[in-house]
OpenMM code with the backbone's topology and positions (N, CA, C; nanometers):
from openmm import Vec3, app, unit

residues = "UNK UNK UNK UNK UNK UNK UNK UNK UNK UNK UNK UNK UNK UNK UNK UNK UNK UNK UNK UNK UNK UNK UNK UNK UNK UNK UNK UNK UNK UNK UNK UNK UNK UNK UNK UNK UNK UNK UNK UNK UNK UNK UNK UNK UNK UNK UNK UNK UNK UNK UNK UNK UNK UNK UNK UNK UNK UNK UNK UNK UNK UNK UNK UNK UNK UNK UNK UNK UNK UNK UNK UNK UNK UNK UNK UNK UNK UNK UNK UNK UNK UNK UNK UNK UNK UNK UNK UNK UNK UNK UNK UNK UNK UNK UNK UNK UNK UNK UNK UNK UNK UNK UNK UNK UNK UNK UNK UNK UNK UNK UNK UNK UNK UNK UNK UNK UNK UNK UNK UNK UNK UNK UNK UNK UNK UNK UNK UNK UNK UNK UNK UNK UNK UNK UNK UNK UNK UNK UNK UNK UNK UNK UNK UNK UNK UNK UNK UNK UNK UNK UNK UNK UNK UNK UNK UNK UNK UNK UNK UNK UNK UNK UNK UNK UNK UNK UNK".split()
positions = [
    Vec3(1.6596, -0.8697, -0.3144),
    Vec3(1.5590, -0.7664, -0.3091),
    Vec3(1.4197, -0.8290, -0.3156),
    Vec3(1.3422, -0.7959, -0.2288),
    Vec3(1.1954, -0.8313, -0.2137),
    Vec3(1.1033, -0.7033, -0.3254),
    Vec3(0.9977, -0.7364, -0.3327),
    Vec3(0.8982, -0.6132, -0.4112),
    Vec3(0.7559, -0.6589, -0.2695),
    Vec3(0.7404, -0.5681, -0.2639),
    Vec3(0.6366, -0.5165, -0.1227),
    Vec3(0.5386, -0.4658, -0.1985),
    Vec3(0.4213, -0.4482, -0.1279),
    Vec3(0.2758, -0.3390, -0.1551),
    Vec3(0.2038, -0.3827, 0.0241),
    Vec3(0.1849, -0.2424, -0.0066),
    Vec3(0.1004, -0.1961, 0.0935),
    Vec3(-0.0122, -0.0561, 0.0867),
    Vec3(-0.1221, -0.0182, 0.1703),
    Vec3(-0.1819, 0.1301, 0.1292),
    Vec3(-0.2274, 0.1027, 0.2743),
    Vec3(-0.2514, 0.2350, 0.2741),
    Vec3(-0.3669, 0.2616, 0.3959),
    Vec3(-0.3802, 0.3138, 0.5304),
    Vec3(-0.2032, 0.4015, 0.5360),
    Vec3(-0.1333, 0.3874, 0.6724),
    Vec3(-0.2426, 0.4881, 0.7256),
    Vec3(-0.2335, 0.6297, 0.6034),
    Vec3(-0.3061, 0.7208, 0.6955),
    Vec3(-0.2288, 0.8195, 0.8154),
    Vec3(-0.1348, 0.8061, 0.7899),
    Vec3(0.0001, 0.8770, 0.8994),
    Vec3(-0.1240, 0.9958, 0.9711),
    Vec3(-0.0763, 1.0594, 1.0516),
    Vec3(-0.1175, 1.1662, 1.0961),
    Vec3(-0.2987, 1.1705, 1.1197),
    Vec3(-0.3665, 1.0637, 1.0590),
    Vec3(-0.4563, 1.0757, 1.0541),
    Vec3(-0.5475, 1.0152, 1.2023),
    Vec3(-0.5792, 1.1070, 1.2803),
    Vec3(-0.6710, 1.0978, 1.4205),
    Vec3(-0.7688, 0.9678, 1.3589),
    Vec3(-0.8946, 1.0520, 1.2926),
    Vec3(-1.0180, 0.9991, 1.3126),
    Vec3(-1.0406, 0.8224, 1.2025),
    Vec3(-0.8685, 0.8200, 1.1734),
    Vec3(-0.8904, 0.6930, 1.1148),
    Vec3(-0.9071, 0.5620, 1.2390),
    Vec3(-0.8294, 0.5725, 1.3112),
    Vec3(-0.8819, 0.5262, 1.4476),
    Vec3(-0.9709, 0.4634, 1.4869),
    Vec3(-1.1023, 0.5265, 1.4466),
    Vec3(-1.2108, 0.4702, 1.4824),
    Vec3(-1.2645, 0.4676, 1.3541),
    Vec3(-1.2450, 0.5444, 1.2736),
    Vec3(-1.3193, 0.5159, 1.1138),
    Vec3(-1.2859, 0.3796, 1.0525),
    Vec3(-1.1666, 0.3137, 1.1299),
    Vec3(-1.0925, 0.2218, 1.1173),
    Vec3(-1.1503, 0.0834, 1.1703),
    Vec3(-1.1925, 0.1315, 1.2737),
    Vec3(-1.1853, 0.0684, 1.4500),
    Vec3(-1.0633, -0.0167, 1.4405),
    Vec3(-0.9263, 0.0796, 1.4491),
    Vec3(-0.8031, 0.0286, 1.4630),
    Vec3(-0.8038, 0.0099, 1.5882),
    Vec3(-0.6628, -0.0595, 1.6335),
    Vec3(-0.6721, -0.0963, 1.7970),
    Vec3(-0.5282, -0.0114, 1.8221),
    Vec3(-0.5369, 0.0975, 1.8709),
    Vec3(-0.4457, 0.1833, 1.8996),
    Vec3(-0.5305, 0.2790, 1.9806),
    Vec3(-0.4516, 0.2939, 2.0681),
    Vec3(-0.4759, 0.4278, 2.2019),
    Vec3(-0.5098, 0.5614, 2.1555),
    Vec3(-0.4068, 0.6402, 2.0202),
    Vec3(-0.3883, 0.7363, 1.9830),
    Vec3(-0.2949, 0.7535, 1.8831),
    Vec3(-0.3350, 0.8112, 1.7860),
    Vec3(-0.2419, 0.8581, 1.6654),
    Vec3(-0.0938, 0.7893, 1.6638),
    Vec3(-0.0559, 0.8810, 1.7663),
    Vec3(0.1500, 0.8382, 1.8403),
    Vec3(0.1443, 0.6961, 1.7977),
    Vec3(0.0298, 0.5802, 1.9221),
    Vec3(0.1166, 0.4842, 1.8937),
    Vec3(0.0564, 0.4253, 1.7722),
    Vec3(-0.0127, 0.4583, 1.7054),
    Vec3(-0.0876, 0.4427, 1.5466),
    Vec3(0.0805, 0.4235, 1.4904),
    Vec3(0.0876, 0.5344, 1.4083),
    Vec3(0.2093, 0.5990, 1.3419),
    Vec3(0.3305, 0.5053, 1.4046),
    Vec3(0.3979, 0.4766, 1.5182),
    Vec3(0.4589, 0.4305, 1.5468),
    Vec3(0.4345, 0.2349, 1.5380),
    Vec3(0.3562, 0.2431, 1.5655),
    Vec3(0.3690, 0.0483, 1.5144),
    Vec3(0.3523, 0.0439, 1.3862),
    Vec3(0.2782, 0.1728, 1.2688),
    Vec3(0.2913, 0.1198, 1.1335),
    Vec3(0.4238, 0.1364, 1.1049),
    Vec3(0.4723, 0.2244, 1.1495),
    Vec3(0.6440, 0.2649, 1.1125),
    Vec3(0.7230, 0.1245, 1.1156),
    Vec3(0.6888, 0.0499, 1.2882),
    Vec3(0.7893, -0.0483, 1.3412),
    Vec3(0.7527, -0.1613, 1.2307),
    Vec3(0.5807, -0.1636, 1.2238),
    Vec3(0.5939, -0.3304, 1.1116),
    Vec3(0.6223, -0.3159, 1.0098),
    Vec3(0.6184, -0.1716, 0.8867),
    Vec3(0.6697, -0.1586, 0.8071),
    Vec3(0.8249, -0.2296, 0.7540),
    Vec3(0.9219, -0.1722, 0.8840),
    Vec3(1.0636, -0.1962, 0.8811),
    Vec3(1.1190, -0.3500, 0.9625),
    Vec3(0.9846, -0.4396, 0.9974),
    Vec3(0.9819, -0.5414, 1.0250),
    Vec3(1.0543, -0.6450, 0.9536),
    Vec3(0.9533, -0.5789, 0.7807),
    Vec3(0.9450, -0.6810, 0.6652),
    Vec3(1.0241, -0.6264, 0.5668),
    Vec3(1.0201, -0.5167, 0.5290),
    Vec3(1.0423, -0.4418, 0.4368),
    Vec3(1.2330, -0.4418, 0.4908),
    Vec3(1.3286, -0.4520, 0.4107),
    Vec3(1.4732, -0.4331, 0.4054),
    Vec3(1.4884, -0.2968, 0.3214),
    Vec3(1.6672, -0.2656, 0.3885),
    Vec3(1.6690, -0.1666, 0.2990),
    Vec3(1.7097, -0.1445, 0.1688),
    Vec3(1.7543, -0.2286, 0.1074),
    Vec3(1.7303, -0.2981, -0.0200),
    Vec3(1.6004, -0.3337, -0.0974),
    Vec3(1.4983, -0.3288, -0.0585),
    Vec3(1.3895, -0.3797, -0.0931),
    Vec3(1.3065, -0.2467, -0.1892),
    Vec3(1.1843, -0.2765, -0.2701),
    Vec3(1.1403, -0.2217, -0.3320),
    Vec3(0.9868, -0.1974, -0.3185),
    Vec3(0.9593, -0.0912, -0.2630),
    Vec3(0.7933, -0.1262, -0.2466),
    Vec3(0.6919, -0.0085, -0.3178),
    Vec3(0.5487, -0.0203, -0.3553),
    Vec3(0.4463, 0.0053, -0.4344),
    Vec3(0.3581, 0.0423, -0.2837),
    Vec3(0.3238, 0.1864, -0.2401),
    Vec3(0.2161, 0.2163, -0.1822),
    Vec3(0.1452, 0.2600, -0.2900),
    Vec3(-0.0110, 0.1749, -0.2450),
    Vec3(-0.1285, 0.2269, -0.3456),
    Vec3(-0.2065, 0.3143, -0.2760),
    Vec3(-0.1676, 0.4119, -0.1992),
    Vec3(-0.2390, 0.5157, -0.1579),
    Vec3(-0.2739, 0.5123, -0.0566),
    Vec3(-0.3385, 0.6655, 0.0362),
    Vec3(-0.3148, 0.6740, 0.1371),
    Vec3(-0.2674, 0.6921, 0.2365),
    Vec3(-0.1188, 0.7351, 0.2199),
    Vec3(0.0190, 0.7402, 0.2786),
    Vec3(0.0152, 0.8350, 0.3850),
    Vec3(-0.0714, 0.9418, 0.4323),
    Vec3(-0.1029, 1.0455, 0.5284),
    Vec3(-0.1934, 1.1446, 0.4685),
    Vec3(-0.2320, 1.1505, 0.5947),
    Vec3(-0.3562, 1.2985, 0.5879),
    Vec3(-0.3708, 1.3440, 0.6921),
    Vec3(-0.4082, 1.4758, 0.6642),
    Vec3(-0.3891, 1.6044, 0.7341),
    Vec3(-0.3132, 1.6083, 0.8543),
    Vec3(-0.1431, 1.5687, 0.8085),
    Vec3(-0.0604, 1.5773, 0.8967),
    Vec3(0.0508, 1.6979, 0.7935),
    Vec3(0.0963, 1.8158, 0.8386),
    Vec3(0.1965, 1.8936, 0.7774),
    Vec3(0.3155, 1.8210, 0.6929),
    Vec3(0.3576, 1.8729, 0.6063),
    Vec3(0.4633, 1.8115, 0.5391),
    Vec3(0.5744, 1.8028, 0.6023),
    Vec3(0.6350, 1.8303, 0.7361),
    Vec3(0.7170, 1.8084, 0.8623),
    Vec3(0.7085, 1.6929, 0.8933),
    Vec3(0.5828, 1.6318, 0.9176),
    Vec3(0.5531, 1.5230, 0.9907),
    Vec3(0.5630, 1.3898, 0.9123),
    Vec3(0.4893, 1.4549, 0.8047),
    Vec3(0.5191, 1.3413, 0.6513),
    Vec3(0.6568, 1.3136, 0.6481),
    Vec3(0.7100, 1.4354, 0.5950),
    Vec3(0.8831, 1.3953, 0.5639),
    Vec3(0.9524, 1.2842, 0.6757),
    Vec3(0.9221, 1.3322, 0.8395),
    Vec3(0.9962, 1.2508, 0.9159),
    Vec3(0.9446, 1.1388, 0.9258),
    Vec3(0.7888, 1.0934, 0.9124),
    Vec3(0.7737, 0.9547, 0.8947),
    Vec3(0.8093, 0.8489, 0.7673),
    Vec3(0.8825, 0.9166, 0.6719),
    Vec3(0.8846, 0.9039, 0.5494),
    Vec3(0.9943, 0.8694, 0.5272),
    Vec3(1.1103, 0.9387, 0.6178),
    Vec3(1.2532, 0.9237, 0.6345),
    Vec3(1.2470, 0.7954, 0.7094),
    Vec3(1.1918, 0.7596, 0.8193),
    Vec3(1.2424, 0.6295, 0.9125),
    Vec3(1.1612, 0.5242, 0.8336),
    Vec3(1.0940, 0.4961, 0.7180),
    Vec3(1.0322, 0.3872, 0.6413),
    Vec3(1.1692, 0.2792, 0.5584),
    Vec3(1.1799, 0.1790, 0.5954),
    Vec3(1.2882, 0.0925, 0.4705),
    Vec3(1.2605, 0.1037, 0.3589),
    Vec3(1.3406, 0.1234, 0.2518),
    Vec3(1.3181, 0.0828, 0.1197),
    Vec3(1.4300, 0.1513, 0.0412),
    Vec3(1.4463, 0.0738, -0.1108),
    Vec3(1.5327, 0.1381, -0.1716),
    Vec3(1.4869, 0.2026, -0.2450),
    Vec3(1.3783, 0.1494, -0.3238),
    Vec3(1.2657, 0.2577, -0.3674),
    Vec3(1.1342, 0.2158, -0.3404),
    Vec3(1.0713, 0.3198, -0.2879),
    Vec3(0.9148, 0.3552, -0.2847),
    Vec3(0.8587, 0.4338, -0.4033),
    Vec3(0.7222, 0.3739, -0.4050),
    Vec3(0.6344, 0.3906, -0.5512),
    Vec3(0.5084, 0.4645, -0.4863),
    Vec3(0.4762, 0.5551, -0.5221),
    Vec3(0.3230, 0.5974, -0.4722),
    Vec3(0.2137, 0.5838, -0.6158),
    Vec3(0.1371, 0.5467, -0.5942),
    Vec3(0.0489, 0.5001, -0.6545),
    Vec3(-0.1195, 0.5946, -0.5806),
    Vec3(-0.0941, 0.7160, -0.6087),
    Vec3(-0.1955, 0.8377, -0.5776),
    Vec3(-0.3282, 0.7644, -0.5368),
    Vec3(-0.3451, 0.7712, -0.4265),
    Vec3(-0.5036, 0.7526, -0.3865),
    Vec3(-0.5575, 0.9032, -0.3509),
    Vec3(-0.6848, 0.9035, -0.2799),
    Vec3(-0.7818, 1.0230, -0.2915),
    Vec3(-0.6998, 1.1189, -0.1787),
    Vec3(-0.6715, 1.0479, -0.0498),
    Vec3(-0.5807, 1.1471, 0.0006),
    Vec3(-0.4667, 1.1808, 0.0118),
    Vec3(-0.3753, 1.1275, -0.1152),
    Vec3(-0.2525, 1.1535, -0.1588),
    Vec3(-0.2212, 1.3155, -0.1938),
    Vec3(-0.2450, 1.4079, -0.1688),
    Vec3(-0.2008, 1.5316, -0.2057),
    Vec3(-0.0767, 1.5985, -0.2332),
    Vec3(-0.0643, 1.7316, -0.2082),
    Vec3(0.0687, 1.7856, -0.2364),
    Vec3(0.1509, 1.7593, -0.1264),
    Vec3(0.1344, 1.7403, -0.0466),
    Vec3(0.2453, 1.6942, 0.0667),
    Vec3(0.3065, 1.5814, 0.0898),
    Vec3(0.1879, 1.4716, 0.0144),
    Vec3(0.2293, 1.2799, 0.0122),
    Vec3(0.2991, 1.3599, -0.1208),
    Vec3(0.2752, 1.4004, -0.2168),
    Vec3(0.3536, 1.4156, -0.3520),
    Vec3(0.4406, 1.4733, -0.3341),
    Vec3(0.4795, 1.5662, -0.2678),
    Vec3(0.5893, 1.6203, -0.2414),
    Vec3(0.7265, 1.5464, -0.1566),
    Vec3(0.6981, 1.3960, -0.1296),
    Vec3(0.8381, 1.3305, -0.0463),
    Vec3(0.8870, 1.3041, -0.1644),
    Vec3(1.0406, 1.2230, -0.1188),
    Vec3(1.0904, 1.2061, -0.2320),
    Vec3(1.0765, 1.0366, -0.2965),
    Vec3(0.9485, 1.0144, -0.3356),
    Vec3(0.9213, 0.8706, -0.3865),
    Vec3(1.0313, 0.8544, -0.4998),
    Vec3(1.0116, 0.7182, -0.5095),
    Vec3(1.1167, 0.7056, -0.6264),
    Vec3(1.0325, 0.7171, -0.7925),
    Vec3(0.8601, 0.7287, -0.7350),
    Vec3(0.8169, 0.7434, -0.8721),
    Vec3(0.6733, 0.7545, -0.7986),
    Vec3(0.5813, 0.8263, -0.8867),
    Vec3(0.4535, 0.9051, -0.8329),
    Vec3(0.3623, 0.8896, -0.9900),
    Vec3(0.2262, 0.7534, -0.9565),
    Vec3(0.1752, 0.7713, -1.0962),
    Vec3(-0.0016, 0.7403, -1.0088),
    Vec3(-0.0574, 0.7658, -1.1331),
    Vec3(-0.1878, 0.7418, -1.0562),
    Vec3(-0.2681, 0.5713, -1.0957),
    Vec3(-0.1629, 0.5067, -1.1657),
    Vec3(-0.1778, 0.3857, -1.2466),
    Vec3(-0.0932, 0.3089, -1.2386),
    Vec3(-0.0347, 0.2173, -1.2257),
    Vec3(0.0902, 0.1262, -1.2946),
    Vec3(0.1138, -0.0275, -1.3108),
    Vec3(0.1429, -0.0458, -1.3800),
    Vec3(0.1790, -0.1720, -1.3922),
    Vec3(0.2931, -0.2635, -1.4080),
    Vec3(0.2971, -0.3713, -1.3219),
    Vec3(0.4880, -0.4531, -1.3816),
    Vec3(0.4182, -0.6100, -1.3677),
    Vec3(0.5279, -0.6662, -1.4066),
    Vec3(0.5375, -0.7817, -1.4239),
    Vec3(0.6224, -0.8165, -1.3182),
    Vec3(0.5873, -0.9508, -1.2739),
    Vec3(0.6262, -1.0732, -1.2265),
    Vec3(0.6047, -1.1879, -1.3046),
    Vec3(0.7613, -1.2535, -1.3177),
    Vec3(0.7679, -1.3492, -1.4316),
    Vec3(0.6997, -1.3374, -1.5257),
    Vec3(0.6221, -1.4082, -1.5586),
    Vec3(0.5159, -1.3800, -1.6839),
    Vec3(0.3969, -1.2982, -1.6309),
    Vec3(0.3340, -1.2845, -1.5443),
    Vec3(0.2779, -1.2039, -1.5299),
    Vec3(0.2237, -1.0424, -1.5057),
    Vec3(0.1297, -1.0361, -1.5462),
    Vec3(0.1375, -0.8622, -1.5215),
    Vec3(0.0228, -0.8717, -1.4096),
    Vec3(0.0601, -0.7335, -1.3436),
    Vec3(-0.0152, -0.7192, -1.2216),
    Vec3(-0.0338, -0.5586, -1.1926),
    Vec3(-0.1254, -0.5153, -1.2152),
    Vec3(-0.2233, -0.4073, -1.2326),
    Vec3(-0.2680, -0.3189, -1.0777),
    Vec3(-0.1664, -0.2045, -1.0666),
    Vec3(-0.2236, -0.1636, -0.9466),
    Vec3(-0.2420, -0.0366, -0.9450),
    Vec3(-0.3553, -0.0206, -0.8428),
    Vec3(-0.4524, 0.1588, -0.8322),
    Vec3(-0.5230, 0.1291, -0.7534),
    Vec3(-0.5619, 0.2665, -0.6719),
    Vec3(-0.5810, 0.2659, -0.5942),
    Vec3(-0.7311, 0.2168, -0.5207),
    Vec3(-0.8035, 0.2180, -0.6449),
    Vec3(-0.9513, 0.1828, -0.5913),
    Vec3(-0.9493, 0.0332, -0.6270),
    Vec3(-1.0948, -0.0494, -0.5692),
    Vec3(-1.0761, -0.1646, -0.6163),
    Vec3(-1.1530, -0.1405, -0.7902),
    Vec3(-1.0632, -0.2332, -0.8963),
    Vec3(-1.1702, -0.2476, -0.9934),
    Vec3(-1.2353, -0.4075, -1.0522),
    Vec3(-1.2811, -0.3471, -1.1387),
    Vec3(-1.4146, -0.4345, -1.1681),
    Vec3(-1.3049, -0.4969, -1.3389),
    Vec3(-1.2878, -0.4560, -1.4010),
    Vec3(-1.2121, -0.4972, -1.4942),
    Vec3(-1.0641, -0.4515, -1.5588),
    Vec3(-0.9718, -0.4644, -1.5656),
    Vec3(-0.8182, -0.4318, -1.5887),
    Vec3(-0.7451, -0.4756, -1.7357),
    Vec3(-0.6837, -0.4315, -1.7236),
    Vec3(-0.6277, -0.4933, -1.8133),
    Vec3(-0.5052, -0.6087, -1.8369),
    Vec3(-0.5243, -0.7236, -1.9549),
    Vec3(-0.4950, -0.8346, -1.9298),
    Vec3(-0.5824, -0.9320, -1.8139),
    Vec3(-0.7038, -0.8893, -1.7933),
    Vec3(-0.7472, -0.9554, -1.6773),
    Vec3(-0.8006, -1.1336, -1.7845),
    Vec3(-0.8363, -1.0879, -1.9254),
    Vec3(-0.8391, -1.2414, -1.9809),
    Vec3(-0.7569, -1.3082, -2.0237),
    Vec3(-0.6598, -1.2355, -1.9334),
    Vec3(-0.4889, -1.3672, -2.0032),
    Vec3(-0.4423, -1.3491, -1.8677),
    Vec3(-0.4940, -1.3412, -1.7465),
    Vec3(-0.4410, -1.4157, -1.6072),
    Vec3(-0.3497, -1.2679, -1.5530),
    Vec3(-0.4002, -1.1586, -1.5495),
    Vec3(-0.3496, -1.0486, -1.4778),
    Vec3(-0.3918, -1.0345, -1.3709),
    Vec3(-0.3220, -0.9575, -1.2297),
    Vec3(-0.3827, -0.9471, -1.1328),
    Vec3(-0.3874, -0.7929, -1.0685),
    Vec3(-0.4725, -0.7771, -1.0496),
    Vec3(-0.5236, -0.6388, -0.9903),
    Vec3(-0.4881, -0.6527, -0.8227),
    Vec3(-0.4368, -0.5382, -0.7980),
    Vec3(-0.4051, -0.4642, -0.6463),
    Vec3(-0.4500, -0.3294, -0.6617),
    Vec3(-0.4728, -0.3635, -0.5355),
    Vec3(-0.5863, -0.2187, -0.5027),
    Vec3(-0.5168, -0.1848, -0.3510),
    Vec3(-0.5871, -0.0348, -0.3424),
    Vec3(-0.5108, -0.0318, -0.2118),
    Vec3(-0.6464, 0.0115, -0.0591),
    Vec3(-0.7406, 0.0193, -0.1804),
    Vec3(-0.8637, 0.0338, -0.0570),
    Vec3(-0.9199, -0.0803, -0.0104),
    Vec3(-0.9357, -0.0700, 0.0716),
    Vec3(-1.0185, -0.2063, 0.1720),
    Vec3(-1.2126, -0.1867, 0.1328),
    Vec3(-1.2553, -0.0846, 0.0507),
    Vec3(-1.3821, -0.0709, 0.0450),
    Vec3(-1.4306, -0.1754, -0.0908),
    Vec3(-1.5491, -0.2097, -0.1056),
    Vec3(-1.5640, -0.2174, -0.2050),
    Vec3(-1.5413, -0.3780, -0.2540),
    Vec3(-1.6296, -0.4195, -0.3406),
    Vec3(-1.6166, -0.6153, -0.3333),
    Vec3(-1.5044, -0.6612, -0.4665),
    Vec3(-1.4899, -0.7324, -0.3703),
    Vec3(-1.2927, -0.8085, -0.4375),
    Vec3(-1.3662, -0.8833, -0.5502),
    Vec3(-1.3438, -0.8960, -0.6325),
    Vec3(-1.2879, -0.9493, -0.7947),
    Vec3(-1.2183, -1.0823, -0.7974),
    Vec3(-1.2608, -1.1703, -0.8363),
    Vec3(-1.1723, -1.3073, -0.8907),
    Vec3(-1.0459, -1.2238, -0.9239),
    Vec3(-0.9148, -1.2587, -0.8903),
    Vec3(-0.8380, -1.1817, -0.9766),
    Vec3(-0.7573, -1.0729, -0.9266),
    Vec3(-0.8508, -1.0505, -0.8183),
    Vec3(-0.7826, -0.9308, -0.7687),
    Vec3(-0.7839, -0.8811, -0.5965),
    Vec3(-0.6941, -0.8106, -0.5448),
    Vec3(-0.6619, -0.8109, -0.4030),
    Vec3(-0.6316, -0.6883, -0.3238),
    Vec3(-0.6825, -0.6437, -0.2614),
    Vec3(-0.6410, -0.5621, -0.1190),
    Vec3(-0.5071, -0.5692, -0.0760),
    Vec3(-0.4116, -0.4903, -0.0938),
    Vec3(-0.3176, -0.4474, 0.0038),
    Vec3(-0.3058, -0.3487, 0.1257),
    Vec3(-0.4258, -0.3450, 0.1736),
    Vec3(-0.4213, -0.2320, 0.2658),
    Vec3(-0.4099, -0.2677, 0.3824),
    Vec3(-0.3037, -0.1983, 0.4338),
    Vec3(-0.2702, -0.2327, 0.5732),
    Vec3(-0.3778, -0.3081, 0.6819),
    Vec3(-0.4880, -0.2924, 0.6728),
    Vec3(-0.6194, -0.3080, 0.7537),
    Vec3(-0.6181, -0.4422, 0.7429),
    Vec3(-0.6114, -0.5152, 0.5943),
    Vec3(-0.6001, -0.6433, 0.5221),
    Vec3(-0.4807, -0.7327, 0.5604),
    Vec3(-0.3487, -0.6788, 0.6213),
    Vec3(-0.2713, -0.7454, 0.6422),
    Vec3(-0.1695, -0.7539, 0.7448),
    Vec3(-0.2534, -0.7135, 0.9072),
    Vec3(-0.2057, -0.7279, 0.9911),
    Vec3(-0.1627, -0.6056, 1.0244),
    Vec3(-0.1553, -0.4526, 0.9919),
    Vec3(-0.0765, -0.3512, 0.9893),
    Vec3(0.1008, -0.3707, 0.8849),
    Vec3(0.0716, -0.4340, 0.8097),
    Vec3(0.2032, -0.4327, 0.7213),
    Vec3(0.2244, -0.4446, 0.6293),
    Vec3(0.3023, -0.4000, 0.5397),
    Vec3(0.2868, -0.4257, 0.3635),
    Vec3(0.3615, -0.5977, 0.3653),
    Vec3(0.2892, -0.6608, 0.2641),
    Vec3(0.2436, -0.7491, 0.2044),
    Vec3(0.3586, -0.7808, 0.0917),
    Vec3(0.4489, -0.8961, 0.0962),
    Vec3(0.5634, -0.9407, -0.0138),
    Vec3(0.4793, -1.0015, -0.1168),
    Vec3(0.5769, -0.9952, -0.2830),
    Vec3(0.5239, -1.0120, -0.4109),
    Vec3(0.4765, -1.1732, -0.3551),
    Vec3(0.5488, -1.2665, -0.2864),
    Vec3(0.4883, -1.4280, -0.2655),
    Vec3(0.4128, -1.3936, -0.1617),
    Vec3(0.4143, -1.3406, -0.0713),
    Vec3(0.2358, -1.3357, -0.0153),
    Vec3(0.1377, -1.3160, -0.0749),
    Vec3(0.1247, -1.2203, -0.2059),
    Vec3(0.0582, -1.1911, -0.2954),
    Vec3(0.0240, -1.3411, -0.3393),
    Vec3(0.1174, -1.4025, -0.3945),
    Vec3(0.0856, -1.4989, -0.5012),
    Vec3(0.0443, -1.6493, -0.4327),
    Vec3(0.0956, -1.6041, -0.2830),
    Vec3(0.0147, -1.7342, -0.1896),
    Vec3(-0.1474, -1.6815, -0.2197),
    Vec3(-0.2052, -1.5886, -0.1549),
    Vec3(-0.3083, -1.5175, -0.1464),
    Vec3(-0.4243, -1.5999, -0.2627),
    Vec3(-0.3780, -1.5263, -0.3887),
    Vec3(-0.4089, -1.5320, -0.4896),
    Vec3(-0.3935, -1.6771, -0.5729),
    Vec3(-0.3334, -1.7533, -0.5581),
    Vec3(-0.3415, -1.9219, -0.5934),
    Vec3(-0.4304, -1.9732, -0.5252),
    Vec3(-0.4238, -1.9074, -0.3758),
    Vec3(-0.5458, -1.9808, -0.2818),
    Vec3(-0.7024, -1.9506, -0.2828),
    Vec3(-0.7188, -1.8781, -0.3282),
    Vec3(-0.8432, -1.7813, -0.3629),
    Vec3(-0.8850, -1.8208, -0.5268),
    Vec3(-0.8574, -1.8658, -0.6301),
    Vec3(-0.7779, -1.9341, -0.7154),
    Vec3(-0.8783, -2.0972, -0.7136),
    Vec3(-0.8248, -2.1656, -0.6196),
    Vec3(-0.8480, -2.3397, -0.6449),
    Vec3(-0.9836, -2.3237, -0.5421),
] * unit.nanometer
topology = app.Topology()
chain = topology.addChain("A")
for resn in residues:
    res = topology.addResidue(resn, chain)
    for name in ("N", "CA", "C"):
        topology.addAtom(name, app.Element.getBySymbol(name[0]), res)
């Protein structure tokens, strides 16, 4: 089992497109290559942490079916600003607006905005964020799709990332 993070898909969302300046024709094939690189990386065994963002203003029809063809054994939502009742309403395996786990000894701190201080950040914690706005932190990292090619991001990409940023 792998542990994944990713944010930022934006399902359904038109005017991310250009709010983006993504390189996609239209929504369709938007939605459809995040779907395909998602299930690229991600197994169905695997465990992944979206930090928000997961769709907007697409009906809870559209959510559910993009939601159904995603890999994972469990998905984590981690509430960003346009997480609403319809991203809250799939069936995540857990829905918080905060959370934190460990890897090996470490703890690693994720939500959805970027922050400025966390906790454990003076005993070597690392912060994930899931917005691309906003200036990165010694310490801490962007998972948002925008950041990583269109795809969520494995716990050792993380920790390549972050050693390298680091020395």
């Amino acid at each position: 089992m792998t542990i994944w993070f990713t944010a930022g898909h934006h399902f359904g969302h038109a005017n991310i497109l250009t709010l983006r300046s993504r390189p996609f024709s239209d929504i369709a094939e938007m939605d459809e290559a995040l779907i395909g690189r998602w299930n690229d990386v991600v197994g169905t065994g695997d465990e992944i942490w979206h930090l928000g963002g997961f769709a907007y203003r697409c009906g809870p029809n559209y959510g559910s079916e993009v939601f159904g063809r995603l890999r994972g054994a469990a998905k984590h939502l981690v509430r960003g600003s346009h997480d609403r009742k319809h991203t809250s309403a799939l069936p995540w395996s857990s829905i918080q607006d905060y959370a934190e786990i460990r890897y090996g000894e470490r703890t690693i701190v994720l939500f959805h905005w970027p922050l400025q201080v966390w906790h454990r950040r003076q005993h070597g914690s690392w912060a994930l964020n899931g917005s691309s706005a906003g200036q990165v932190v010694p310490g801490s990292c962007s998972v948002d799709v925008d950041s990583w090619n269109f795809q969520p991001v494995s716990i050792e990409g993380i920790v390549l990332r972050m050693e390298a940023s680091a020395s």
